[in-house]
C-alpha positions in Angstrom: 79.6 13.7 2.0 83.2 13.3 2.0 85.8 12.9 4.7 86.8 16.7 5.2 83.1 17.4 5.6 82.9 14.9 8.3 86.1 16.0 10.1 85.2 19.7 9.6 82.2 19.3 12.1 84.3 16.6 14.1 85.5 17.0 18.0 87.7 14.4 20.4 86.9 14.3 23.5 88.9 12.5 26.7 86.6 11.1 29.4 87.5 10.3 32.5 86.4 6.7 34.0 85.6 5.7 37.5 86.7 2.7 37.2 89.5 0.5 35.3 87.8 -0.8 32.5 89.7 -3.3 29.9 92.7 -1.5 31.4 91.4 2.1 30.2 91.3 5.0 32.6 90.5 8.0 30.3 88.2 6.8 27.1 88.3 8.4 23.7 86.3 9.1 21.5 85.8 11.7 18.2 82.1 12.9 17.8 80.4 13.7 14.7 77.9 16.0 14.7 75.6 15.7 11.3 72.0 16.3 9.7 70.4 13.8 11.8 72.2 14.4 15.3 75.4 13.1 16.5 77.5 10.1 16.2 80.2 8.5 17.3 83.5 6.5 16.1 85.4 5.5 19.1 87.5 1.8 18.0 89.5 0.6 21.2 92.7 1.9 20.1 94.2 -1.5 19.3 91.8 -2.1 16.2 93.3 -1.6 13.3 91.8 0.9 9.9 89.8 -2.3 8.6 87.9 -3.0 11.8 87.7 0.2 12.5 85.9 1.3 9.5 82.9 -0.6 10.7 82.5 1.9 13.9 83.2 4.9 11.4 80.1 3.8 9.1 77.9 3.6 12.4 78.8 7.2 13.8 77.8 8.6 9.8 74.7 6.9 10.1 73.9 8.1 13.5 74.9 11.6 12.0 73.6 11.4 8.6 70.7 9.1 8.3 69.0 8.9 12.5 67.4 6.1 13.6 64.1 3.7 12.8 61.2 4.3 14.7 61.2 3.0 18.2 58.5 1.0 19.4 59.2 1.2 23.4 59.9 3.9 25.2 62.4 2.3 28.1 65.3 -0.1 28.3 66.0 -2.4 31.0 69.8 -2.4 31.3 72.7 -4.5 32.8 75.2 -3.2 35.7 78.4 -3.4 34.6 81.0 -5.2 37.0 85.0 -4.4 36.0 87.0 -7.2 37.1 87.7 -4.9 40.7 88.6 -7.1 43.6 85.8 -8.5 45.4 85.8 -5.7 48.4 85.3 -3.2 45.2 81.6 -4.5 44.4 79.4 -2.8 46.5 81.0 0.6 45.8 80.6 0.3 41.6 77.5 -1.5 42.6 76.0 1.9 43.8 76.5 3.6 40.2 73.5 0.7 38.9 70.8 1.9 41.0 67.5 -0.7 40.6 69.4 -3.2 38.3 68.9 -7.0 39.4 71.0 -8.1 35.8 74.4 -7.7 35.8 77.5 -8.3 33.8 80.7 -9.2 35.5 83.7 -9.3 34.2 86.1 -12.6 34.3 89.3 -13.9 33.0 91.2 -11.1 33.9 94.6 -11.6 32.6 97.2 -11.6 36.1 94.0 -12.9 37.9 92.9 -16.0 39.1 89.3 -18.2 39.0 89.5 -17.6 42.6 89.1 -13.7 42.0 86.2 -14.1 39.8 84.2 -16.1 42.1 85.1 -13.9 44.8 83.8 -10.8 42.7 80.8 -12.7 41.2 79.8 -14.0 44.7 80.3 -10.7 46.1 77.6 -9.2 43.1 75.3 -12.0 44.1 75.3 -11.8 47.6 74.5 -7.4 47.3 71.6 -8.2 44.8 70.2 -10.4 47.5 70.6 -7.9 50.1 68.6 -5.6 48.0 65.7 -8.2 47.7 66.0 -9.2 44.2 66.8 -12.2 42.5 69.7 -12.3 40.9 70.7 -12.7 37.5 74.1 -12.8 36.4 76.3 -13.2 33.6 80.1 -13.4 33.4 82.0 -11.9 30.2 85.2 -13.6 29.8 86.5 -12.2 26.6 87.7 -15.1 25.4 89.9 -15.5 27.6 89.3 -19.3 28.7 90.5 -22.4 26.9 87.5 -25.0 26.8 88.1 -27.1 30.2 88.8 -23.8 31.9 85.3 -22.8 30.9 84.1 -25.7 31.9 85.6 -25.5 35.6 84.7 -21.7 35.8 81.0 -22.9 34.6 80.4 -25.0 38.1 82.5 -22.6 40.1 80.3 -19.9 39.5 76.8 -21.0 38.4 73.5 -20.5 38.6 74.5 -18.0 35.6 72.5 -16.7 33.1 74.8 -17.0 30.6 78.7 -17.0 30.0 79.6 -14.3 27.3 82.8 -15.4 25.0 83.8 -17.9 27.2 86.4 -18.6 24.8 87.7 -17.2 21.3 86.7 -19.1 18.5 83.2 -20.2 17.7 84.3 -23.8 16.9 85.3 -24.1 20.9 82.0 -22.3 22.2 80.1 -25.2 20.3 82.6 -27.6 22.4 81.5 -25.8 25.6 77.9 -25.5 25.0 77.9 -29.2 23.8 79.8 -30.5 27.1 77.6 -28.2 29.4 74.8 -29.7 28.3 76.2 -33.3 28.5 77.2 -32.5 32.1 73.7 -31.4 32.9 75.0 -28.0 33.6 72.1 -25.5 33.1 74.8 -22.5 31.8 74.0 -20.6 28.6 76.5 -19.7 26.6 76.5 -16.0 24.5 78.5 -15.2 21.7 80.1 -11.1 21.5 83.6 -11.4 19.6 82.5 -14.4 17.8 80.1 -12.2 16.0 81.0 -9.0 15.7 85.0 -9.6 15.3 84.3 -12.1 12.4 83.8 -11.9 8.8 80.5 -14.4 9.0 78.6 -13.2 11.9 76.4 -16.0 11.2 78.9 -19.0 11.9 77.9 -19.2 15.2 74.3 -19.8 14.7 75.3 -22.6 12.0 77.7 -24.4 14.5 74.8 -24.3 17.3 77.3 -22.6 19.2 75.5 -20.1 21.6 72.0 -19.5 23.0 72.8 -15.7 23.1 73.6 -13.3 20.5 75.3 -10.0 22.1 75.3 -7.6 19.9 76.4 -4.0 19.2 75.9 -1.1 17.1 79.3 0.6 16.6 81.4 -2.6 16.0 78.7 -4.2 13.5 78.3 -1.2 11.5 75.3 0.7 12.6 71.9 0.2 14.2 70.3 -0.9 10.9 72.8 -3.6 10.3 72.5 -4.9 14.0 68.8 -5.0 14.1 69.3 -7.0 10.6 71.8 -9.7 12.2 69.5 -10.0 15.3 66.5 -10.7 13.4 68.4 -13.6 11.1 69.8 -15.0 14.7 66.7 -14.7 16.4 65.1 -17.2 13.2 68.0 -19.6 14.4 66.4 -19.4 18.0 69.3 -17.5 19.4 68.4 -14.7 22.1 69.5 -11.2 21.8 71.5 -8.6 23.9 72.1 -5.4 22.9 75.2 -3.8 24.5 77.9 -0.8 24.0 81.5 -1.0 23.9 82.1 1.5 27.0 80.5 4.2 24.7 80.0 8.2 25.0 76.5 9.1 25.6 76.9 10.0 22.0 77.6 6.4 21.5 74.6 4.7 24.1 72.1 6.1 22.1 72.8 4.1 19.1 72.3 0.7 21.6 69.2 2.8 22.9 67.6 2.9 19.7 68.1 -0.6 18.8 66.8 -2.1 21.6 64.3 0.7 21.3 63.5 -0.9 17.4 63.8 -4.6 18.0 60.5 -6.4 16.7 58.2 -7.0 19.8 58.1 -10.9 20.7 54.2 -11.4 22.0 54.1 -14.3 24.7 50.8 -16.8 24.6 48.7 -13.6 26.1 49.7 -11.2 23.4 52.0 -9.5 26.0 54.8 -8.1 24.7 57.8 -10.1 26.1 60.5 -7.2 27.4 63.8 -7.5 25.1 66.6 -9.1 27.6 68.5 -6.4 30.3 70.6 -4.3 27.5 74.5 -3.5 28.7 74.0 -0.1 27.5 74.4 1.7 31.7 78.2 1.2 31.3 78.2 5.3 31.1 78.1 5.1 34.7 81.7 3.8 34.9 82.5 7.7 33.4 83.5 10.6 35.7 82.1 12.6 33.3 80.4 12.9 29.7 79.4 15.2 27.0 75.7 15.1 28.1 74.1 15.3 31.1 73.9 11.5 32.9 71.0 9.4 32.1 68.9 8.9 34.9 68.7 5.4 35.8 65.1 4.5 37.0 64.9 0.8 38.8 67.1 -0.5 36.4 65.6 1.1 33.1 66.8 4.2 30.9 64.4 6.4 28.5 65.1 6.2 25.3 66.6 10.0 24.3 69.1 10.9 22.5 70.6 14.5 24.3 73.1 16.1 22.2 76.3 17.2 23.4 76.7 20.8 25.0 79.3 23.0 23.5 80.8 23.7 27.1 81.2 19.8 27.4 83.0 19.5 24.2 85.2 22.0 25.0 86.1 21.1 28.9 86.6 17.4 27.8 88.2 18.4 24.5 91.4 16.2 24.3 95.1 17.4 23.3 95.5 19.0 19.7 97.9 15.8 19.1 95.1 13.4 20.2 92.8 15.0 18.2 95.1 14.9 15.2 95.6 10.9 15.8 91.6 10.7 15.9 91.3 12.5 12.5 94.1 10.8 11.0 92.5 7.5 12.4 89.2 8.5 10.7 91.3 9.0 6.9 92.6 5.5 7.4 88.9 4.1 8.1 87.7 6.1 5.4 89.3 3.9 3.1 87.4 1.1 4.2 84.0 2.0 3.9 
């Protein structure tokens, strides 16, 4: 396999979102189709070649190597809340039909801790409505300093967790340590602290999250998230699987990990469900190169559907687009 091989059975596609996400309308993404199915290498376009490489060598194992053997057949998944104003809620609500987990976004730059409390009250109140409990989490991105984390924490608990409250894994061990002091029942979860690092382990060795989110395309693959879940899980961290506002192409590699984590058997040899996966985020898309997965009170089947060839070509993006994709791919290359 060499890089013209891969590019020769390569297509970029444009899809079009719903809803603003991470201030993206129309998402990106170059698909490769190979032996084993099809992949995906889709870096936000900020990342540079070094980073990126790391998405490039999970689409080629999607493509050229598949997945391990799943051992459930259905995923319980996460709605996904864009930081929308509050009056927004209900309506992206409606694409996350059955979900009582959800993720909302917070720390919106331009907005305010008012606006998140707004929104996360407004997700709360609707899953209420519905007759669930329930349970939500806030992803801030990093995007809090530690006392701000710490004032967001008792504006807007009960949580279950707070995902990146802040950047560096040396001040998540500050909040989680000053949380707990406070008697503030807040977990905290770890994203760009492991997957944006060179030692995704640091923050297992600092004690500096209860949660492990995880994904396949920034981390390298499937194999090598299941690998850093099962070393975090020995340090008593939980795990989340969740995409990076993937493809379909893309959701499938989060399907089958969550699909391949190790069952955990509780005291009656019940096998404990993995936590709510933030693989539904293909919702948020217009459309997509594969029919939508049907979302069935808040779980998805594990299947991988492979893109149609009328999809590929009505999504196709620009020949200059695709050209900056395939260029992108020669600089990752380099990497691997």
């Amino acid at each position: 396999m060499n890089v013209d091989d891969v590019l020769d059975r390569a297509r970029v596609v444009a899809l079009p979102l719903a809803v603003q996400f991470r201030g993206v309308t129309t998402r990106e993404a170059l698909l490769i189709e190979g032996p084993a199915g099809w992949g995906e290498f889709a870096p936000f376009l900020e990342y540079g070649p070094e980073e990126s490489a790391h998405w490039l060598a999970a689409g080629l194992e999607a493509a050229y190597e598949g997945f391990p053997s799943p051992v459930r057949s259905e995923v319980e998944v996460n709605g996904t809340i864009p930081a929308v104003p509050a009056e927004m809620v209900p309506e992206v609500m409606q694409r996350y039909p059955g979900c009582r987990t959800f993720k909302i976004k917070v720390a919106e730059p331009g907005q305010t801790l008012a606006d998140d409390v707004a929104r996360v009250q407004a997700v709360r109140e609707a899953v209420h409505d519905m007759g669930r409990v329930p349970v939500l989490r806030v992803d801030a991105n990093g995007g809090w300093s530690v006392d701000e984390a710490i004032e967001a924490a008792k504006a807007l608990m009960p949580l279950d967790y707070m995902e990146q409250p802040c950047r560096t894994a040396e001040e998540l061990a500050e909040v989680r340590s000053r949380l707990m002091r406070s008697g503030l029942f807040v977990r905290v979860a770890a994203d760009e602290s492991i997957r944006k690092v060179a030692d995704p382990y640091r923050v297992a060795e600092l004690q500096a999250a209860d949660v492990a989110v995880v994904k396949a395309a920034p981390l390298g693959g499937v194999k090598r998230l299941l690998q850093i879940a099962h070393d975090l899980r020995a340090h008593h961290m939980d795990i989340t699987v969740a995409s990076a506002l993937d493809t379909s192409v893309g959701i499938s590699m989060g399907l089958a990990a969550v699909a391949a984590l190790p069952k955990i058997l509780d005291d009656e040899d019940i096998d404990v469900t993995p936590a709510a996966a933030g693989l539904a985020t293909g919702s948020l898309f217009i459309e997509d190169v594969c029919p939508p997965r049907e979302l069935v009170d808040g779980f998805l089947r594990v299947e991988h559907p492979a893109p149609s060839e009328d999809r590929l070509t009505e999504l196709a993006a620009s020949a200059e687009r695709r050209d900056w994709w395939f260029n992108r791919v020669r600089e990752s290359w380099q990497y691997l």
